[in-house]
C-alpha positions in Angstrom: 58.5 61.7 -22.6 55.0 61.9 -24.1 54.1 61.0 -28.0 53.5 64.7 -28.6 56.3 65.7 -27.1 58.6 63.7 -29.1 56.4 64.5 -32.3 56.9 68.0 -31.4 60.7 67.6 -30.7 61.1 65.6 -33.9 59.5 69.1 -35.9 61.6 71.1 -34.3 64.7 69.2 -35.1 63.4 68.7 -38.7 62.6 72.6 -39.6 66.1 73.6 -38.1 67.6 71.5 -40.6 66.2 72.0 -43.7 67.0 75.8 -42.4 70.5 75.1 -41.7 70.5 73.9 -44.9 69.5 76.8 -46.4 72.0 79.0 -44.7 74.7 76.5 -45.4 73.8 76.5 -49.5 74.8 80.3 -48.9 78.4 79.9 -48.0 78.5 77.2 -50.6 80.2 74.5 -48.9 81.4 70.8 -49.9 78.5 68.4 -50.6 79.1 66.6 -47.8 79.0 69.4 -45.4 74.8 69.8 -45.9 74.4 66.7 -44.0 76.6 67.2 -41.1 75.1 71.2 -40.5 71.5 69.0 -40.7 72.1 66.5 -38.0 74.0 69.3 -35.8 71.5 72.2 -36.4 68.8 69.5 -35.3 70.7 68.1 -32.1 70.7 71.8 -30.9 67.6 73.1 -31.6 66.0 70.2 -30.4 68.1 70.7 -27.4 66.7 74.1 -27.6 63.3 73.1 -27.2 63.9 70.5 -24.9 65.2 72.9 -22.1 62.4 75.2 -23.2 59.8 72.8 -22.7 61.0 70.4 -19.6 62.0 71.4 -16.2 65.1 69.3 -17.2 67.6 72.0 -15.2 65.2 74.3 -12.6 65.6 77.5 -13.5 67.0 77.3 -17.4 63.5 77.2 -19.0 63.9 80.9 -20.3 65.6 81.2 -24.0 68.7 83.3 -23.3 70.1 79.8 -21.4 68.5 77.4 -23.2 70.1 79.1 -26.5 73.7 79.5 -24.2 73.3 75.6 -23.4 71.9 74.4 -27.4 74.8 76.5 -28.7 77.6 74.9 -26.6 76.3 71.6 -27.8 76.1 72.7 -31.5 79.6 73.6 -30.5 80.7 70.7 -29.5 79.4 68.7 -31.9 80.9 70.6 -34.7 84.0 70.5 -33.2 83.7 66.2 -32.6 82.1 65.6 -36.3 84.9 67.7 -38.3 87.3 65.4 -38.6 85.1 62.5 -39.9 83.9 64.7 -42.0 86.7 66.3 -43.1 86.3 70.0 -42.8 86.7 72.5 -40.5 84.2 73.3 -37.4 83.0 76.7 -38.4 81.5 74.8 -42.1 78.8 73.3 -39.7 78.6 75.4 -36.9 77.5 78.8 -38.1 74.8 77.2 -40.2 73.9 74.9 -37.4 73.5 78.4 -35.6 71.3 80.5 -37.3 67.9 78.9 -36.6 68.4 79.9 -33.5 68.8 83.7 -33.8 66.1 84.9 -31.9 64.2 86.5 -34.9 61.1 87.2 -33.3 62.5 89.7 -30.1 64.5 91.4 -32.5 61.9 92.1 -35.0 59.4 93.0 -32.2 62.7 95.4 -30.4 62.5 97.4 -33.7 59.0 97.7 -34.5 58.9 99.2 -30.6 61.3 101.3 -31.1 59.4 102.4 -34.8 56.2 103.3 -32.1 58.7 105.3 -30.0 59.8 107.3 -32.5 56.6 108.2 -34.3 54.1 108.6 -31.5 55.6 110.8 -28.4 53.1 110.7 -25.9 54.2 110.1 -22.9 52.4 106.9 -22.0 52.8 105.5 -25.2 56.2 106.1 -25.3 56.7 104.4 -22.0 54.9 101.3 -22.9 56.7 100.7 -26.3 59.9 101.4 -24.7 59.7 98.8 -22.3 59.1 96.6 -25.0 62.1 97.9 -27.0 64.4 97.6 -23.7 63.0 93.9 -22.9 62.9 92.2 -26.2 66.3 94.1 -27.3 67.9 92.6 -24.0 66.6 89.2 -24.4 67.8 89.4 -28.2 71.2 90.9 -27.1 71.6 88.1 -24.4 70.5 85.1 -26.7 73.2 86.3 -29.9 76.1 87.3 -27.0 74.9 83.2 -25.1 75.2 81.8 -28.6 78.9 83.2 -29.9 80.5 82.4 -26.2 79.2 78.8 -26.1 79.9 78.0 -29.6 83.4 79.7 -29.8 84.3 77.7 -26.4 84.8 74.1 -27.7 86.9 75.7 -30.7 89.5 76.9 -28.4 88.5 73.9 -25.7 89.7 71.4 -28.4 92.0 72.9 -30.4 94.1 70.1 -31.8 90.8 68.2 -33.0 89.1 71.8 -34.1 92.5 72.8 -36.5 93.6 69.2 -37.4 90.3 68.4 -38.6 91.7 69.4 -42.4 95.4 67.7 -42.5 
């Protein structure tokens, strides 16, 4: 791995936290639970871009997998750092999860379907309801990737994920 690659990784990792930070301060959670949704939010999105970025797996460069495979790890490392830390899984993993809600197809989806709506010619229509279709698919795909692989380890390691609190 290249200097600017790592730099780049490192940014991502950082951003994501201070974010998850912010959506954690929300929820108000213990103290110690702003450090544990930084390190985990970090490790995924950085696993994010990883896959993104490098032909690590051929095949899972496109978001809606990388998000499916950086949530499962978010997952599991939620469900593995709740007991040191004392709380359940879900106090780090939904904040862990939200910088990686893929903002920008949903925002584009709408503003499509805005251009449907007030201009009904036919080819311009067409055009911005492709858009609306592709973007709201990929959005659909990336939220429905990240609650299936982030809900699995809960259930996969049950006795870790509701002991974490006794």
């Amino acid at each position: 791995m290249d200097a600017s690659l790592t730099l780049q990784l490192l940014q991502d990792g950082f951003f994501a936290a201070v974010a998850a930070v912010g959506f954690a301060a929300i929820s108000r959670p213990p103290r110690q639970a702003y450090i544990w949704c930084a390190l985990i939010a970090a490790a995924g999105h950085s696993t994010r871009f990883l896959l993104q970025h490098q032909e690590i797996f051929p095949g899972l460069s496109g978001i809606v997998a990388a998000t499916t495979l950086a949530s499962l790890v978010v997952g599991i490392l939620a469900v593995l750092c709740s007991p040191i830390a004392r709380m359940p899984a879900e106090t780090c993993l939904y904040p862990a999860l939200l910088p990686m809600i893929p903002g920008m197809y949903a925002y584009r989806c709408f503003g499509a379907l805005a251009v449907c709506v007030l201009h009904p010619a036919q080819a311009t229509y067409d055009k911005y309801f492709y858009l609306f279709a592709s973007n709201g698919m990929v959005c659909l795909f990336t939220l429905l990737g990240m609650v299936l692989a982030a809900s699995v380890p809960i259930f996969l390691f049950k006795k870790i994920s509701f002991t974490a609190t006794r």
